[in-house]
N, C-alpha and C positions, 0 to 999 in steps of 0.2 A: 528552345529557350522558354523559361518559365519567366510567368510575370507573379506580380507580388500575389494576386488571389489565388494563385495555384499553391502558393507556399502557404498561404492559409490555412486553403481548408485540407491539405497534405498534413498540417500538424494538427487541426481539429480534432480532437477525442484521442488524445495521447495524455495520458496522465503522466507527471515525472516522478521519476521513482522515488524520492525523497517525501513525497507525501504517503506511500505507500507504506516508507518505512516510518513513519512519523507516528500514523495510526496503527500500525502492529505494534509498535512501542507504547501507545496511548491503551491498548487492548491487553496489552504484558503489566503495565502498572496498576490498569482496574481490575483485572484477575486476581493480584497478588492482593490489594486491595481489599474484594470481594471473598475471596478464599478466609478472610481472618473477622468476615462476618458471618462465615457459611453459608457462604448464598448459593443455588444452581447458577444462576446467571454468572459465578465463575467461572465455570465448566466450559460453557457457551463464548466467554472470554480467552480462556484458556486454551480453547481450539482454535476460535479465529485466527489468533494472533500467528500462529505460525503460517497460516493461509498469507496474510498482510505481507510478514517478509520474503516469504516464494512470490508473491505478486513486485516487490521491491526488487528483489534479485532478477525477474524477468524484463522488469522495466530499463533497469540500468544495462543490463548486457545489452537489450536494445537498441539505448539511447547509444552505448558501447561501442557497437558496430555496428552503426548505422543503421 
């Protein structure tokens, strides 16, 4: 039997995927953004972003199946 602190800290440092995907979107809009300043810094954008949504897609299948 769990009691409620066990459910706690069981979900402690789980991030939900939706924020994951929120900020590889927020990282897709400043790249495009960037890219029509010619910044490097879109580069740098530009590659995170797909990291955020592999982090998003891991998170959900997760949260998914338990």
């Amino acid at each position: 039997m769990t009691t409620q602190t066990d459910t706690v800290v069981n979900r402690k440092g789980n991030i939900p995927w939706y924020v994951y995907f929120i900020g590889a979107g927020i990282y897709t809009a400043l790249a495009g953004w960037l890219f029509a300043e010619s910044s490097l810094l879109a580069w740098v954008c530009l590659i995170s972003a797909p990291v955020g949504f592999f982090y998003a897609w891991g998170a959900w299948k997760k949260e998914k199946h338990g």
